[in-house]
N, C-alpha and C positions, 0 to 999 in steps of 0.2 A: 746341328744337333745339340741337341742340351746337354748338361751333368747328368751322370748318375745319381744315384742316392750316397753311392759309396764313396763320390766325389764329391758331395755337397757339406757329409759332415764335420771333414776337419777345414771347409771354409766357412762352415757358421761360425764354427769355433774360433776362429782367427779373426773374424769379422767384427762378431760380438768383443772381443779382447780390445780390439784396437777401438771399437765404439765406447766402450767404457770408458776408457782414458782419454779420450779425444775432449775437444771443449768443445761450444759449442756450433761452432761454422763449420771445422772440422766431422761432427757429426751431419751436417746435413750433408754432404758433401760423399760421406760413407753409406750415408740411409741411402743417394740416388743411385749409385754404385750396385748396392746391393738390390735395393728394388728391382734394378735392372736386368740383372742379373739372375736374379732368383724366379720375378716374377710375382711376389704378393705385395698385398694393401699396402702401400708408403703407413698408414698407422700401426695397424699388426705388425708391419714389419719394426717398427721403432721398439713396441712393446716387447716383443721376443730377443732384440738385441741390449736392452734395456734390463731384462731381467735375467737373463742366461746368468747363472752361476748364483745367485742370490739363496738367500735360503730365510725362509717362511716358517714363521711358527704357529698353527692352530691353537686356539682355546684346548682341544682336545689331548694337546701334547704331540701334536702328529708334526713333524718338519718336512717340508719339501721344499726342494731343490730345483731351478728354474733350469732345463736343457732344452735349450734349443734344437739339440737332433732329434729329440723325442717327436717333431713336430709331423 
């Protein structure tokens, strides 16, 4: 049986933390992990571990904040 939802979100969160600081053998190594685990695109998945917590500024003034449990 799989995760829940309510069991996936504070292991994105941990996941994405340690992919941050990870270099980068150590991230490929976490991307299969999690791939595996998760179950999406090895790229998507890089992009969502990649950008979780980052924060973005539009032209418009508008900031947004990359959360990966939003997904």
């Amino acid at each position: 049986m799989g995760m829940t939802m309510r069991e996936r979100k504070p292991y994105y969160r941990e996941v994405a933390k340690r992919y941050q600081k990870a270099g980068k053998k150590e991230k490929g190594v976490i991307l299969d992990e999690f791939v595996a685990t998760v179950g999406l695109n090895r790229s998507y998945a890089s992009t969502l571990l990649r950008n979780h917590g980052k924060v973005i500024n539009t032209r418009r003034g508008i900031r947004l904040k990359g959360d990966i449990t939003k997904v």
